[in-house]
Structure formats: C-alpha cells, structure tokens
N, C-alpha and C positions, 0 to 999 in steps of 0.2 A: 762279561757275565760268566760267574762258575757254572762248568756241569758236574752233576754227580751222580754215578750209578747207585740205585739203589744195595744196599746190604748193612748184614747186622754186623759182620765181623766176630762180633765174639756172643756169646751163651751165656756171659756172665756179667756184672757190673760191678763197682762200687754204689755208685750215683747215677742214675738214669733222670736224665734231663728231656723234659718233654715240651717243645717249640723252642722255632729257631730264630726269633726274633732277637733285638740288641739286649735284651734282659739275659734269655734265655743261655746266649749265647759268651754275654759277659760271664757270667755265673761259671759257665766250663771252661774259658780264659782262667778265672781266679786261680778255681780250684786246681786246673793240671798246672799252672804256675806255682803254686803252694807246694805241690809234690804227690797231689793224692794220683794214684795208680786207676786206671779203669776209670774214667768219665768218660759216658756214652751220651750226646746228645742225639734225638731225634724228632724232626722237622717233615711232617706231612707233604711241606710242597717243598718248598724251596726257600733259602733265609732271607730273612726280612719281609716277607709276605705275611699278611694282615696288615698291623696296623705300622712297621715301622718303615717302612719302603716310603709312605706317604707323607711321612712326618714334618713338621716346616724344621724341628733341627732346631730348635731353641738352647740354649745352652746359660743357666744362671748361676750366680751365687744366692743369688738372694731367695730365702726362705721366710715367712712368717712362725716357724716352729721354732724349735730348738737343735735340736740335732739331725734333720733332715737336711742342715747346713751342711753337716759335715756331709753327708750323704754327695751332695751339690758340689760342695769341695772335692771331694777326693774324686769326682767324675770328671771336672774339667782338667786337671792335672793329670789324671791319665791319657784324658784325649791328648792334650799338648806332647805326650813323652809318645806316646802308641806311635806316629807312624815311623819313628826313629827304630825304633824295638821292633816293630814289623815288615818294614819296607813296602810297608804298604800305605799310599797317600789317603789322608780321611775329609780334605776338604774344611779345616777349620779355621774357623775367623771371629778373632776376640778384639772387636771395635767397641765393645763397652754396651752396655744399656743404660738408659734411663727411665723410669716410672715418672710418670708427668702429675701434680698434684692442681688442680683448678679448684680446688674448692678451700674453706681454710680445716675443716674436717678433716681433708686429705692429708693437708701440712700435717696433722696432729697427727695422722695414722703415720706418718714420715716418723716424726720423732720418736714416736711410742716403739716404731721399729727397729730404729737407730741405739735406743738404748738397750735392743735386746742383740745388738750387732756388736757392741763394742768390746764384749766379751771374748767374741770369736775373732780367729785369726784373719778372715778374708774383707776385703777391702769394698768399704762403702759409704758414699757420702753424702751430705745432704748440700743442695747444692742450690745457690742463686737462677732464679731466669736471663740473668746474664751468661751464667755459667753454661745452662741449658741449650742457648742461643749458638754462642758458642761453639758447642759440640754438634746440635742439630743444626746449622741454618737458616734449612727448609721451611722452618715451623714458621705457624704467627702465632703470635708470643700475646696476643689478646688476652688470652685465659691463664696464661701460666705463673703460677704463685711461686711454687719451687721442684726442683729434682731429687729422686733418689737414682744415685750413680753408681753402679758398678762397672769398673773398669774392666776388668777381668770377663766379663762377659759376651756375648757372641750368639754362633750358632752355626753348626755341622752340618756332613752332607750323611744321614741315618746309614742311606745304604752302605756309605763306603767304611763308616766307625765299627755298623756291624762287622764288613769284609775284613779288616784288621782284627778282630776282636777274633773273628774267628781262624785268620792265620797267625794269630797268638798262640789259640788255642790247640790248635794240631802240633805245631808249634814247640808245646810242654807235654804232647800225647795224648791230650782228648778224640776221641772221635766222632763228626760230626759227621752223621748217617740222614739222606733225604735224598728221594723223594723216603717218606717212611712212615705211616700211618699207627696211630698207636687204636687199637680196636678192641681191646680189654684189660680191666686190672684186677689183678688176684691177689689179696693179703694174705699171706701161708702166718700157720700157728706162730712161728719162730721170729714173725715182724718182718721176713724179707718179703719180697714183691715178684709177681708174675709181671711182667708188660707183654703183653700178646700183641702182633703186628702181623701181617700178610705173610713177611719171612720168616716170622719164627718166633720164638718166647727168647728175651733175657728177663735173667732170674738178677736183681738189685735189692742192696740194701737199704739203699731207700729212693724213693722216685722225687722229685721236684717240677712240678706245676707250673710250665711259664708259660701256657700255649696262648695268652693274648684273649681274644675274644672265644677263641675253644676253650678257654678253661673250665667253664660255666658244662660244657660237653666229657669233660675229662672228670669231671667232680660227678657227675650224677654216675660215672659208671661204680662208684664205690657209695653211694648214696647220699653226696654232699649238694645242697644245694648253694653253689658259692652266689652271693650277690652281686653279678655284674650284669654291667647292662650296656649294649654298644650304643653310643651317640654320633648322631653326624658330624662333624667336624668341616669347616669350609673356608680355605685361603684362596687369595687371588694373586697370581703372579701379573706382573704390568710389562706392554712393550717397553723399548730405552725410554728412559725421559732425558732432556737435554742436561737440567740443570743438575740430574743426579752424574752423567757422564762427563760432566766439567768437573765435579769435584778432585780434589787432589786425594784426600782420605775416604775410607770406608763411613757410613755413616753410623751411628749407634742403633741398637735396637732399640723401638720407643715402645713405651705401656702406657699408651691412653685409657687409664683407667675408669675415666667418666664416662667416656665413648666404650670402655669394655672392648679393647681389642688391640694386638699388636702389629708393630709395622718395623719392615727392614728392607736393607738394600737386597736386591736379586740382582746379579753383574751390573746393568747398568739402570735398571729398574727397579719397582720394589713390589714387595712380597705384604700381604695384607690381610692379617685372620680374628676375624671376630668370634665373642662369645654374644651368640645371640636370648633375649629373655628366658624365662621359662615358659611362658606363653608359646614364642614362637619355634624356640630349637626343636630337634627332631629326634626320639630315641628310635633305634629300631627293633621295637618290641616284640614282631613278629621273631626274632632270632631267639629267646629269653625262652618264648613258648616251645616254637617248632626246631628250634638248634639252627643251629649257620650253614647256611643252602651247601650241600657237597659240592667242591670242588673253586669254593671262592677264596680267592689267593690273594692275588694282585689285581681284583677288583676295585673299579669306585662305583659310588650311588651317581644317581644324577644330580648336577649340581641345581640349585633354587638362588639367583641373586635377590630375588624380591626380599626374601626372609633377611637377607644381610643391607638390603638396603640404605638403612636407616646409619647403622655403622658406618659404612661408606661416605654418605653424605656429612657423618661427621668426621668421619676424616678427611674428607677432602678442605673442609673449612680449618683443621688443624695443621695440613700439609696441602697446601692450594696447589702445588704441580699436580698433586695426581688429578684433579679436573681433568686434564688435558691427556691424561694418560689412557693409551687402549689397554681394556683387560686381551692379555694373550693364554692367560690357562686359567681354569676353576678345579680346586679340588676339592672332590668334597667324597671325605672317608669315613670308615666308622674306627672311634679308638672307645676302649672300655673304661667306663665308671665304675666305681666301687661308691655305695651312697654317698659318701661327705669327701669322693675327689683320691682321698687315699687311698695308694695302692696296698693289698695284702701280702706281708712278706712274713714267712718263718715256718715251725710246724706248726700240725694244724690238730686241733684236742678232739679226742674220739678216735683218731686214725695212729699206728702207728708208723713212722719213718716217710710220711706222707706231709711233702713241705710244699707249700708254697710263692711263688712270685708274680701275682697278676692284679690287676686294676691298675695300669697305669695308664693316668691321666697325660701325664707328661715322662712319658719314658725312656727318652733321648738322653736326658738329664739326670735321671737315677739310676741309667744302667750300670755305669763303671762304679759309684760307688753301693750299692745292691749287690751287684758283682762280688764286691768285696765282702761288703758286711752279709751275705747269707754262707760266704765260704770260708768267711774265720768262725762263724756260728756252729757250722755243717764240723767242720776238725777239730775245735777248742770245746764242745760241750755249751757254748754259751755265747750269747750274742757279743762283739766288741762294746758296745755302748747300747743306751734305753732306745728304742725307737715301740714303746708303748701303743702308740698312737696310728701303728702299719700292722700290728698284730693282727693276723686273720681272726684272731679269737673274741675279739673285738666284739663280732657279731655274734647272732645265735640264731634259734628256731624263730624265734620272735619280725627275724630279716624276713620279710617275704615279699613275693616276686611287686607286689602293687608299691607295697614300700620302696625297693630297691629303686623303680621305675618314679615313683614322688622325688625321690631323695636325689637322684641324681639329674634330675631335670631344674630341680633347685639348684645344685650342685654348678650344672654347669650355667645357669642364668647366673650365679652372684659370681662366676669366677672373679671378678675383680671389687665387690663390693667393697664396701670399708668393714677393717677386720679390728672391732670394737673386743677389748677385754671384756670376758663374761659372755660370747656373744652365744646368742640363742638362735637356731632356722627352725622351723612350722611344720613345713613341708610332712608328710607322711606320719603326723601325729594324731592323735596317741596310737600307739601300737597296741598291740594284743597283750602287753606286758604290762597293767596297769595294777596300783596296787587295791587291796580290798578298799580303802581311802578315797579314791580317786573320785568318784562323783560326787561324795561326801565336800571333798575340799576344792575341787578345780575352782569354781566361781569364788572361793575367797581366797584367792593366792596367786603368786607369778608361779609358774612353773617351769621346774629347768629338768633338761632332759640328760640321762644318766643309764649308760648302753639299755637303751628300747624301753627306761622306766620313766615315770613324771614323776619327781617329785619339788616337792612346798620350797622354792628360795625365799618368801619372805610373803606375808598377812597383810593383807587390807583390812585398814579400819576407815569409818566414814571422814572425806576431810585430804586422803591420802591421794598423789595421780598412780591412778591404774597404772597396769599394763608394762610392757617391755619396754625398756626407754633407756639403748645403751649411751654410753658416753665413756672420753678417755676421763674424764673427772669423774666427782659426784655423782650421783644423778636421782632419782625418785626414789629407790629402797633405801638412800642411807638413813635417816631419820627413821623411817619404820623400822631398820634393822638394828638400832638403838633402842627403841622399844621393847624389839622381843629379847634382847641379850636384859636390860634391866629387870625381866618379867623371868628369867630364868635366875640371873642375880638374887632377887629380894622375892621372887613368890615361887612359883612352878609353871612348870612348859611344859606342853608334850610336841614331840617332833615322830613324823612314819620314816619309817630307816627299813622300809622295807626292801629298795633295792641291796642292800647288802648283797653278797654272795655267802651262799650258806651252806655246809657240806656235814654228812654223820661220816662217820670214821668210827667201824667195828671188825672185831676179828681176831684169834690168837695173838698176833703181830702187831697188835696196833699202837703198843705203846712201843714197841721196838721200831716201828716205822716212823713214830714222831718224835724219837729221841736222836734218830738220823737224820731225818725232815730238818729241823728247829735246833738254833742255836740255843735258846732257851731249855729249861729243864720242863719236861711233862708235869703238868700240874695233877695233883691229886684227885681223888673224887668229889665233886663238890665244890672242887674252883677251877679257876678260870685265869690266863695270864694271856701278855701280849709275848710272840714269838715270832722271828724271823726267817724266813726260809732265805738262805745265802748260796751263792753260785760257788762254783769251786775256786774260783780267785779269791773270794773272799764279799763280793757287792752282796747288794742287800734285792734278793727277788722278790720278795713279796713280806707281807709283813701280816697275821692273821692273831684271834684273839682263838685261843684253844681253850673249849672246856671240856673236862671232862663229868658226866653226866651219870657215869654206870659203871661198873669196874669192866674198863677196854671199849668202851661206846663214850667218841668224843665228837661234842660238835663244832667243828674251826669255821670262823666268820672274818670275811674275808669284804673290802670296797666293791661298789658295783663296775665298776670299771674292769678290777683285778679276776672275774671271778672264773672265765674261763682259761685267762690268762696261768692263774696260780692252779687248776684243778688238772691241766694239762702238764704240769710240771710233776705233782704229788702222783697222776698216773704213772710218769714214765717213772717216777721214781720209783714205785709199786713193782713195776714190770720188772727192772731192770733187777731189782735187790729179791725178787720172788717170793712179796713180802704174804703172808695170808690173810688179808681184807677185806673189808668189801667198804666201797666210797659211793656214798647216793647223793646227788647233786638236789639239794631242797630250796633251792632259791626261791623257783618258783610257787611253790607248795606255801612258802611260811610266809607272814608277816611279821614286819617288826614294828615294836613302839617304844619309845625312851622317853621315859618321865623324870624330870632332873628339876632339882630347885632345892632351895632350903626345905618346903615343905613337902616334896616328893614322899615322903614318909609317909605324913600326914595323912596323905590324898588316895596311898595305896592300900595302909594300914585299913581303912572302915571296907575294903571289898574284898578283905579274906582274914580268916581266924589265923594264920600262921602266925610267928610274931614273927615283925619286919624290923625291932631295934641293934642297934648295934653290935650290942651284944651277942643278938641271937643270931643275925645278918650280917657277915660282915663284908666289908668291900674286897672286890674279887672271890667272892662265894655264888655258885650260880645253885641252883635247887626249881625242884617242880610243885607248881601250885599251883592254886583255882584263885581267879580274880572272878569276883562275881560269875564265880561255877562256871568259866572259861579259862580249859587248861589251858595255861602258861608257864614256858621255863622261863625266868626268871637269873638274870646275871644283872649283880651289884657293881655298875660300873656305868661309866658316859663319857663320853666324848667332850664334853662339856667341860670336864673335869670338878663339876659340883654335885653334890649330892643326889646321883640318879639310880635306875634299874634300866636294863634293856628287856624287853618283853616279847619273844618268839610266842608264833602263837600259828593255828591253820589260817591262812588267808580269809577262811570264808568267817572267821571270829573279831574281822578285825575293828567291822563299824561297832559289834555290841560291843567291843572291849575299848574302845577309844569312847561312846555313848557314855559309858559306866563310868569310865575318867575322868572326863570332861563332868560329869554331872555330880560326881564325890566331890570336885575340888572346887565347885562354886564357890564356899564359903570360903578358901584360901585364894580367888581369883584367880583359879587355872588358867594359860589361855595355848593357844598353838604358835609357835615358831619354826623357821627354814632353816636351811641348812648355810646363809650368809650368818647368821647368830651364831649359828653351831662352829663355823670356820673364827667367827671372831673370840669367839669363846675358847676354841681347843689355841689360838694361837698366842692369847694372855696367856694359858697355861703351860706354853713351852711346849706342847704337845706335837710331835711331829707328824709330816704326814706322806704316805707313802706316796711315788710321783711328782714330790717335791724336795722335800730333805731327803730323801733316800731312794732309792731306784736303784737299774743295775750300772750306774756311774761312780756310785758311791759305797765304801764303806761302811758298816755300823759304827766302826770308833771313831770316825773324822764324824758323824752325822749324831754324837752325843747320844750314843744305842748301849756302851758298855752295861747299865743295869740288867739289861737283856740278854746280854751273851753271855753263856758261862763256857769261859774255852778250862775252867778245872772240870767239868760234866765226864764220866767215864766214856759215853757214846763219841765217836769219832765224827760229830754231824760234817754234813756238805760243808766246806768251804773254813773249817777250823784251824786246816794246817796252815794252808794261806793265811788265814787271820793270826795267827800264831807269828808269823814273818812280817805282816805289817807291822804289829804291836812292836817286835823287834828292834825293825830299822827307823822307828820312828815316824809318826804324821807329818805331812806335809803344808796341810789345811785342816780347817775345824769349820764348825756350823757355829754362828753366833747369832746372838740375838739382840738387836737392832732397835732403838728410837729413831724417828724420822722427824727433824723441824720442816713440816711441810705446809702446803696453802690450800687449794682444794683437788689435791690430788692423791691418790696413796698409793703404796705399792702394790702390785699384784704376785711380784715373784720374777724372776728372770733377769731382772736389769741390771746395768753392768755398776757395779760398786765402785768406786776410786779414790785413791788414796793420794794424799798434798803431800810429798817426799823432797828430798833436799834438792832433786834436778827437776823435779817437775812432776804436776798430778799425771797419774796412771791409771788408769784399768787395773785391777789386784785382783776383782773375784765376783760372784753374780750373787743377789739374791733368789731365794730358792720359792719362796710365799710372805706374803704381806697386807696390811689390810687398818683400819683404821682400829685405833683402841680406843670403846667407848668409856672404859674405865680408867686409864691414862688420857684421854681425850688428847692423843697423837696419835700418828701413824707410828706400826710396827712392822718388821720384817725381822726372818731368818736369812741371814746368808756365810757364803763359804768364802772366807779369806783365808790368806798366808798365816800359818804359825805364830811368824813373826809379829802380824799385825790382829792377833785374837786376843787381847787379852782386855780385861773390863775396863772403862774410861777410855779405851782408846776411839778416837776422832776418824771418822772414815765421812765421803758424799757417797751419795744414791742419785743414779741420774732417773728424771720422769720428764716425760715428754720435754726432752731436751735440756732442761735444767739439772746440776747439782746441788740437793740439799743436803743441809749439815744431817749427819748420823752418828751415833754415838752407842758403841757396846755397850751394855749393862749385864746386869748379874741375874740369869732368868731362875723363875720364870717372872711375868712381873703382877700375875694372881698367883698364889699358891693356890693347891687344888683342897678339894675340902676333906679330904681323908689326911692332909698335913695338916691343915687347919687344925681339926679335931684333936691329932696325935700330941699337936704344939699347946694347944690348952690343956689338955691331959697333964702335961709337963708344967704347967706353970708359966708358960711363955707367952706373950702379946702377939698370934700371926699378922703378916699383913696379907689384906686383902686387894 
C-alpha cells in the first residue's frame, strides 16, 4: 500500500484533476504522457477508494455501440503494455469471454451484433455450443443455442492498474497529491479556476471532474446538478472448487444473459455478480439528497444474498459445481449511474474549462481508453472521434433527481436485456419536457423519446397492433409507416418537431460570428440555408439550419439530440473570438410544426392573407405571419424534402395552431405522421443526417456536403484550412447510396458492407442509416466505401443479422425533392419521382 503526505506542491496548474480513482488517474497518465506541463491530480482519501478498489475487474471488447469499442480497445492494449512501461505488476488475465445466447432472440441479437463488429478491428465471434463447451466445460449445455466470443477478453486486478496508472503518471510529471479534499470552486472572469482545499487555492485552467460518486458533490458547488445516482452493486467470491482447480487453463469469463449476471475464475474458484430487476436492486438515494456520509472511502454497504438469490439459483443450474461451492466473501458496493448506464465525459455547456468524467457503470474498462480520448480532446481543441452518446450535455434541466433515480434503476435491471434496433425504456417518462402536443397526441401514437422530449414515431389507425413491439425484422409500424409516408407523397401531413434545438443569435457581431461558425455563407434576410459548424481538422460538428429573420437577429435550428451539444460549442466559440452577442436558448419556449405534401399549400393558404405561391414564397425563404391570428415564423423548407413549411411558434399556441391545420385540410385529407415517415422520406431524398453521414468521424466532402461548403467564402471559418488539405490530397472514401435485394429485414445503419474481390469477400466499409423504400419498395442505405469501389453500378453485400445481401450503388437521390421537381418542369423536362 502507498502512503502519501498530504500537499499542494505548486499554486498553479494546467489541469487540475479532481478524484483518484482509475479514470481519474488514467486521464493524468495520458495527459503528462502527451507532454502537457503542470497536471495536478487531487484525491480526498487515498486512490482507488470509492468505487474502484471494489470493482470485479471485468475487462471487454465488446460493446453494443460504435465507437465505445474503440474506447474498450485502446483500454485492454494499454493494460497488456502498462506493466512493462511501469514496472509495476497489474494482475491481468485475458482467457476470453463468452456471452451465452438461450433463446433464438438472443442468437439474433448475436448477429445483429456481429455485423456491427466486422467493421472494427477487434476479434469476435459467433460461435457453436460445441465451441462453447469447449472453452467452458463446466457448463450444462441444456440451454445453449450459441456464443459470442471474444478472445481478447479477461479481467484485472482495479487496484493494481490504478497503481501503474499512476506510476505512469509521476512518471511523465503529474502530481498526484491525497489525502487532499477539494472544498470549493471559483470561476474568475478570465475562465481560470480557483480549487480551494484545506492547504491552499491552486489557481487551473481548467479543472476535470472524475470524483466517482462525489461528483454529484463537486457539481453543486458551481451549481450543477450532474445526474448520478450510486447503486448497490454485489459479487460473490467461492471457496476452491475441485473441478475448477483440475483445470489446465484459465476459464472464460461467461455472460449469462438470461440469468442477467457474470461469472469467472477467482484462483481456484469463481467470482459471481448479478444485475439484479428493478424491482428488487438498490439505489442509494439517501446520498443524491443528503451527499455521501464524510469520510466514506473504502467502505462496503451490507451485503443482502436473498435479493441475489434467484440469480444464483440460476447459475448454479448453468454451472452445477457451484452447488457445492461455499460463498467466502460478499461484496456489495456502490458504483455510479448516469440514467441510460453511460458515463459523462468531456466539457460541460454553461461552465467554462469545466470538464467532465463520471458515471461510470463499468469503469475498469474505459479508464485507459477515456484516459486517452479526454486528453487528445483536452490538447487538440477536439475530441479524436464521435462519442455523441457520453456527452454530459446530453442532459439538461429537464434530468431530475426522481428521474435520474427511475432511469437508472431501469438501467441497471435491463443491464443485459435484448438490445433491439429502435429500442425504447419507459422508465421516468414523460419528463417535464413535453411538447404543447403531447396530451393532444399521446393515446394516438407510439412515442419515442428524444433528450427528455416524446415525440409521434408512427399513428394508429383502427385495425393496426398498438403499442411497442421491437423486433431485429419488421414489426407492427411498418405498414403504418407506409401509410403516413403515401399521405405525405400524394396529400398532406403535419408532423410536431418541436424537440428541435432552437437558438436567437443577435448583436453587432453576429454575422461576423457565423461567417466563422459555418462553412456555409450567412444567408440574407429573409432566408434560411443548411450550414455546418466543422472542427479544426476539418469533421463536420454539427450541422444547423440558419435564418436570418432581421438585419443581425438569426434563428439557427439545430436535432434534439445536438442542442446542448452544438450551443456549447457556438459559446466557446463566442468567448474565445470576443465576439459581441447575445445567444438565448428557446428550445424550450417554441413549438414546432411541419406541414409538407403536395397540398401543404393548399391547407396553409385559407389561415392567412399572406400570399404563400411560389412566387411570392419561395423555398428557403423564412418570413413572419399570422396562421389563424397565431404568430408564426414560417421557413419554406422540410425534411421531407416535399413541399412543406416549418412553423415556430410559442409553446403554449401549439394545440390552436395544429386545431386550425388539421381542420383547414379536411377537404385535402390532412392526417398526422412520425418521425419513421419523416426518416424514410428524408432518405429517398438523399438527404443526410447528422450522427449518421456525418459526425465528428467524418468529413463534409467524403459525406457528399461540398454544396454547403464554400472554402472560396472570404471568412476564414473553423476547419477551412484543413478542408483545404483534404481536398488536396485527395479522398479516400465517399458516402454512397445504396439498394438493398433483402427479405424481411432492412438496414438500420452500422453494418459492415463487403465486397466479392479477386482473393476473397472483405469488409471495405460500414453503412451509415438505412430503412425500407416505400416508393422503390426495397430497402435503402447510405454507406462509406473505398474510392475505388464508389462508383454507380457497382456490386457490393450488406450483412443483416448474419446474412450477405446483394447491394448495388445507384445514382441518388432515388426521389428528387420537390423544389427540383418543380425547377425540372419549369425547364421542360420529365422529373422522376
């Protein structure tokens, strides 16, 4: 065991790192590895106290995301290479795991996984119950259908990867100061940071959040309420058993998914930790209220076997030695939830130089890469790759404490459910985020949740089966969602799009800040274009629709997803350039509606004297008017890419102005439609979407963006020079767009594409989104292949749930949108539709 005197050492910082667990202390590894000067980490007790001391040490590749893999990746490669680099032993052992499938559900979640595996470099297989057998012996093979295998896999001894981690870390110059209590934090004008401690104030430019389950205590002192919540956690270690001490090899680590709980060797025994229901698991809530009792370190709760019992009994009928095995230790700790299991990592919107790394569920696993990707973020201006989906900003006001405690009690009961494309959890809904809409449409609609908002995926008519009903195929909204895409086709829809992110932009400066902002040129007064914000490499950060409304008052509209995401970007950007604006966040304030159809006209024309023709209106012109004597701005534009407007409006205007809609378009057969119509509609039209074609992995010229970017623009926007150098040296990959010969399955997006080549089919490239064309009556996907193999007619497969079907490039999009439509009869020409 280390000891350490308490001290500050120095008055000053770079980076002040606050908890000294394996995250915490990865992160001051990277950074003084990297070269940065001055990393101070400081650790209240002692390191690895809270939650990683306790940890069982699980060690995976396998992720159900996307690039959390890499995350998962670059972790175990570190652990392999660290005790070499440090001299310090960490206790690691990579016998493989396997995930056990008993049901044929499960098989299908195998394959659905497999195909989003074959893109990535790390090794994983699906694998026979012989194979399983095999590798496990112990098992009774009763129930087993088949395996997912990863070889590469294992699991570490926490406290000792910390201990390397941190003789790394001294190592490249960090200092890691504990016992050390941080007891206040003070933002000065200039964005640096006070850290106030018993010993003394360092003054940092900027502080990083890892404190574990105090993080929740470190965030209120600047008035954040971050959403975590501690859960009990409870393994059981077993005396020897005989027939695991005969063995010749280590055994795999198993994931009895049905039973919800993992199981490994412990020297000559095994190690055994369930995720017990929601019903029955335990938060402990009293911390959330009153903060985490002073002085709790390397404490445990008391253990409860009854609560785990039922696990147990199935695992003993899975692995029949443990019968016979005495439990010799129970642990049962608290690790921290973040609602939906992800942890938050990066900065955090509203605070300056105030970052983030906590809620980790499984933090053994993402310290070394976390480590990394928050410390090329922290020195590069920009994260190495997307991880969207760990963004603190993710959340907002709308998180609250009853929420966070719903969600993660969900959270941890499904940890092993079946992870269905499209899936939807219940848990702590509807939020306080609901739109004007919501009680108007809830009983006639599925609703899908969209950061803390409900909105419409798809209408019931009589005749249809209700309700949520996933599936890796088809399932109960496709045919409905056929319906509403013909009803926006051949009549008119109205869809609420009120979760958008929606932002005013005024101020001397303000066309000089979004000439910087945006690869695109600032639109005039009176319209509206689609525009990019791009990272200095050149990737594409976010993607928003800018109007401008007044001469220097613009309104940019932004995914509900993106919206603190992108407004947190556009601040720093504010701060850093000392731009003179002012940014009002009106998410919540506005509603939206999108009327789109052949007849959208029609429908809007009889609820206001304006004239709405083509002439008068034209597409991408936005302007303010009365719908039925409710002011609306009005932008000529839809996602749909057919003949619509998008309609801001006050929240509280939204039922008389959707009333008034709905009741003008009777005689055209208005009806409502989700936003499954809206995706299959925007993806006939080529229309890309941010998160999928583009994100910060990718380009705008590889992702088919050049109409958007004008690198001739006089302003030097973000990320032009680099884009400048791409175009240069040439692309390496393109986004195509894709026919699918499929059966009853379609793409979602993700899976790995392959190409029939003269030595053998390959993996070349992933698709990006996909979905059934009700107007081609195939399936459709966008995906990214090699140069070489983009070009129109050429023959590529798409794997789905385990199978290669034929795919074939075409020439997009394969609707034209209706402002070409129009322009192409104008000319004399026959569009297609």
């Amino acid at each position: 065991k280390e000891t350490s005197s308490p001290s500050l050492g120095k008055d000053k910082a770079d980076t002040v790192i606050i908890g000294g667990g394996c995250v915490g202390v990865s992160l001051a590894y990277h950074l003084a590895k990297a070269g940065l000067k001055d990393v101070v980490l400081l650790e209240k007790s002692e390191l690895t106290a809270g939650s990683t001391w306790h940890a069982a040490g699980l060690t995976t590749y396998f992720h159900p995301g996307i690039n959390l893999k890499k995350i998962h990746a670059y972790s175990i490669k570190l652990y392999e290479k660290l005790e070499e680099e440090t001299g310090q032993p960490v206790g690691f052992h990579q016998p493989g795991s396997i995930r056990i499938a008993s049901t044929p559900t499960r098989v299908d979640e195998f394959k659905y996984q497999m195909t989003r595996a074959g893109w990535h470099p790390t090794e994983q297989y699906l694998i026979t119950p012989e194979k399983v057998q095999e590798l496990f012996p112990l098992l009774n093979m009763d129930k087993v259908l088949a395996g997912l295998y990863n070889p590469g896999d294992g699991h570490i001894d926490p406290y000792s990867v910390t201990m390397a981690l941190a003789a790394g870390a001294r190592k490249y110059g960090a200092q890691l100061n504990y016992p050390v209590q941080v007891t206040n934090l003070n933002s000065r004008s200039d964005g640096t940071w006070e850290v106030e401690t018993p010993l003394g104030i360092i003054q940092a430019k900027r502080i990083v959040n890892a404190a574990g389950f105090w993080a929740r205590d470190i965030g209120k002192m600047i008035g954040l309420q971050h959403p975590l919540i501690p859960v009990h956690h409870q393994y059981v270690v077993t005396s020897t058993i005989p027939e695991v001490k005969a063995l010749k090899t280590e055994l795999p680590v198993i994931r009895d998914l049905e039973g919800s709980y993992y199981l490994r060797q412990e020297r000559d025994g095994l190690l055994f930790g369930p995720y017990e229901s929601e019903e029955k698991m335990k938060l402990q809530e009293s911390w959330v209220t009153n903060g985490v009792p002073p002085g709790f370190g390397k404490e445990l709760f008391e253990s409860d076997l009854d609560r785990i019992m039922e696990h147990i009994e199935v695992a003993m009928e899975m692995v029949p030695v443990l019968r016979k095995a005495d439990i010799v230790n129970t642990i049962a700790g608290p690790i921290t939830y973040s609602p939906d299991i992800l942890p938050m990592v990066g900065p955090h919107q509203g605070v300056r130089n105030y970052w983030v790394a906590i809620g980790f569920g499984y933090g053994i696993i993402h310290a070394g890469g976390i480590g990394k990707y928050l410390s090329d973020w922290i020195l590069d201006g920009e994260p190495p790759f997307d991880l969207i989906e760990v963004d603190p900003n993710r959340y907002g006001k709308w998180t609250t404490t009853e929420y966070t405690a719903a969600k993660a009690r969900e959270s941890y009961g499904f940890n092993n459910i079946v992870g269905y494309p499209k899936e939807e959890r219940f848990a702590g809904r509807p939020t306080e985020r609901t739109s004007g809409l919501y009680d108007l449409l809830k009983s006639k609609c599925s609703m899908g949740f969209h950061a803390g908002w409900e909105q419409p995926h798809w209408f019931y008519k009589p005749g249809d089966e209700t309700g949520y009903k996933p599936s890796f195929r088809r399932t109960n909204w496709f045919d409905p969602v056929g319906r509403e895409y013909k009803q926006v086709m051949e009549k008119v829809g109205v869809i609420d799009l009120s979760p958008f992110g929606k932002f005013k932009v005024k101020g001397t400066d303000s066309v000089k800040l979004l000439d910087h902002l945006f690869a695109n040129v600032v639109p005039k007064v009176g319209s509206t274009n689609i525009s990019h914000m791009l990272t200095p490499r050149g990737k594409v950060y976010a993607e928003l629709t800018v109007s401008q409304l007044y001469p220097g008052e613009f309104m940019l509209v932004t995914g509900s997803g993106s919206e603190l995401h992108d407004l947190r970007w556009i601040e720093e950007k504010v701060t850093r350039g000392g731009y003179k604006v002012e940014i009002e966040n009106m998410t919540d304030e506005m509603g939206v509606l999108s009327v789109a159809g052949p007849y959208a006209r029609q429908v809007l024309q009889k609820l206001t004297n304006e004239d709405l023709s083509d002439a008068s209106f034209k597409f991408l012109q936005c302007r303010h008017l009365k719908l039925s004597n409710i002011a609306v701005t009005a932008i000529r534009i839809s996602y749909t890419g057919e003949l619509g407007w998008e309609l801001y409006h006050r929240k509280e205007d939204s039922v008389p102005l959707y009333s008034a809609i709905v009741e003008a378009g009777q005689k055209e057969g208005i009806d409502d439609f989700g936003t499954y119509a809206l995706n299959a509609l925007r993806l006939e039209k080529g229309f890309r979407a941010w998160g999928a074609e583009m994100n910060c992995d990718t380009n705008p010229l590889e992702a088919g963006l050049e109409y958007f970017v004008k690198l001739n623009k006089a302003a030097d926007f973000t990320g032009k020079q680099a884009l400048k150098q791409i175009k240069e040296k040439g692309l390496k990959r393109r986004l195509v767009y894709l026919t699918l010969e499929t059966d009853n399955v379609d793409p979602e997006g993700n899976e790995s594409v392959w190409h029939n080549g003269k030595a053998r089919t390959i993996v070349i490239g992933n698709t990006t989104s996909g979905c059934f064309s009700y107007g081609a009556q195939q399936s459709l996907a966008f995906a990214y292949v090699p140069m070489e193999l983009s070009k129109v007619g050429q023959k590529l497969e798409v794997e789905l749930l385990g199978k290669n079907y034929p795919a074939t490039i075409i020439q997009e999009p394969l609707v034209l949108t209706e402002p070409t439509r129009m322009r192409l009869q104008r000319k004399g020409e026959s569009p297609k539709i």
